[in-house]
N, C-alpha and C positions, 0 to 999 in steps of 0.2 A: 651505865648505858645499857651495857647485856639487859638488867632487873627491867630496864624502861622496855625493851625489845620483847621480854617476853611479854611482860602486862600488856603490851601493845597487841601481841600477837592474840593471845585470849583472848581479850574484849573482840578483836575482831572476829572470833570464831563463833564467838556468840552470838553477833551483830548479825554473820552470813546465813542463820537460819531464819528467813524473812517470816518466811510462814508454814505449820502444817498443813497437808491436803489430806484427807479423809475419803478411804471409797467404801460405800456402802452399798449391798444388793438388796431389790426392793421388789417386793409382790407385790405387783399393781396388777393380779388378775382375780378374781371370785374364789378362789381355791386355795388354799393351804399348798407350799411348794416347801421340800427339805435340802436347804443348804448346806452343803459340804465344803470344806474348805481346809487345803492340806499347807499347813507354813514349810519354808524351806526350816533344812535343818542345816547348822555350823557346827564347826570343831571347836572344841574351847583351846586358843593354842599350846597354854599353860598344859590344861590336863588330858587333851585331847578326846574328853568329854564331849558326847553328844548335846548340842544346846538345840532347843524348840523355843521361834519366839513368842509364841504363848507362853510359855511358861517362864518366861525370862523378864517379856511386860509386866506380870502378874495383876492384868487388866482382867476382867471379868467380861465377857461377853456382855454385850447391851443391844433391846429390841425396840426400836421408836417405832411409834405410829403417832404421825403428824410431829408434831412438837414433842410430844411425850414419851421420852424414854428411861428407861428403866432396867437394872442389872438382872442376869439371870441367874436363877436358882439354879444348883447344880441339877439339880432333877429338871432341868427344861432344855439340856443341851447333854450331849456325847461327847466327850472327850477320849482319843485314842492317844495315849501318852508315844508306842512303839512307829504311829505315823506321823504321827506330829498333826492330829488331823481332827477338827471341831465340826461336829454336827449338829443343824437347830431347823427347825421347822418354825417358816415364817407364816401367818397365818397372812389373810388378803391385807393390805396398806399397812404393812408392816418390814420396817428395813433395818440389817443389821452393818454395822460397820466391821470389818474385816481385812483392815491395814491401812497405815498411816505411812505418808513420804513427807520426811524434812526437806527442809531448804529447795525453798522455790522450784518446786514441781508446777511443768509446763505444759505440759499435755503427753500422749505416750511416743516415747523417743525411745531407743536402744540403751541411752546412755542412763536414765534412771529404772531399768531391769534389775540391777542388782539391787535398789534400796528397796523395792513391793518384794515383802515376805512373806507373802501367797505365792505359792509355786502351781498349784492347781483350785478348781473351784467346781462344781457337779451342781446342777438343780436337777433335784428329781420333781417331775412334775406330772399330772393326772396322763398327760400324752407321751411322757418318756422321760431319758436324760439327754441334759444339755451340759457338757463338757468344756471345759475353757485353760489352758495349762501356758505357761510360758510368757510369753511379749505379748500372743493373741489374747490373753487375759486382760493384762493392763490394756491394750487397745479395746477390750467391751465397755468399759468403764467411758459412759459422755460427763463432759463436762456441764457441770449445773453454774458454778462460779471460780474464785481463785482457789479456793477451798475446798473444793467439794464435788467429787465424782461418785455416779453411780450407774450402777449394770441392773438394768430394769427389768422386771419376766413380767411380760402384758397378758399371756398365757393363749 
């Protein structure tokens, strides 16, 4: 009975991650805009090792334009290992994704803050920067569908 409880319990842990949501920032203006974006960082509790989730994903940054997207060469992005912190110049109608939330993300609520592992986000753009850190982060982010948010610079 316990062995049935836990297979039980499993299956359902598995079943409660409906779907990923993906946000992705996108230059929809004539200009090349440089994307920053700093992950939070955790304690490993074992070794109490600094973890960055860049580097834990071991996903490769990726730049779509339209349909088309494609991984970057380390020579097309900054990487600050000590910030935890990915730099990429999007060129016009070009968007990168920049954190994924499991299990049925609903729009931005207090209570999924902790799973978006963006803690901050910076466009440098031809008129300045535009700053975004914390909850007011995840609230930039509109929804496109169940899936898919994005923080659009019209410039």
């Amino acid at each position: 009975m316990k062995r049935l409880l836990i297979t039980f319990a499993l299956v359902l842990s598995f079943v409660s991650c409906s779907w990923l949501t993906s946000f992705y920032v996108a230059n929809k203006s004539d200009k090349p805009i440089v994307v920053t974006y700093r992950y939070k960082q955790y304690k490993n509790p074992k070794t109490q090792e600094t973890i960055c989730y860049f580097e834990e994903s071991k996903e490769l940054p990726r730049v779509c334009k339209e349909n088309d997207c494609r991984t970057l060469q380390p020579d097309e992005y900054r990487y600050d290992k000590d910030k935890c912190e990915l730099e990429v110049t999007l060129a016009p109608g070009e968007a990168i994704k920049v954190a994924e939330i499991c299990c049925t993300y609903t729009g931005p609520d207090e209570r999924f803050a902790h799973r978006f592992d963006v803690g901050e986000l910076t466009i440098k753009t031809p008129s300045g920067l535009i700053r975004y850190d914390g909850f007011e982060l995840l609230k930039a982010f509109k929804k496109k569908d169940d899936t898919l948010y994005v923080l659009e610079y019209r410039g």
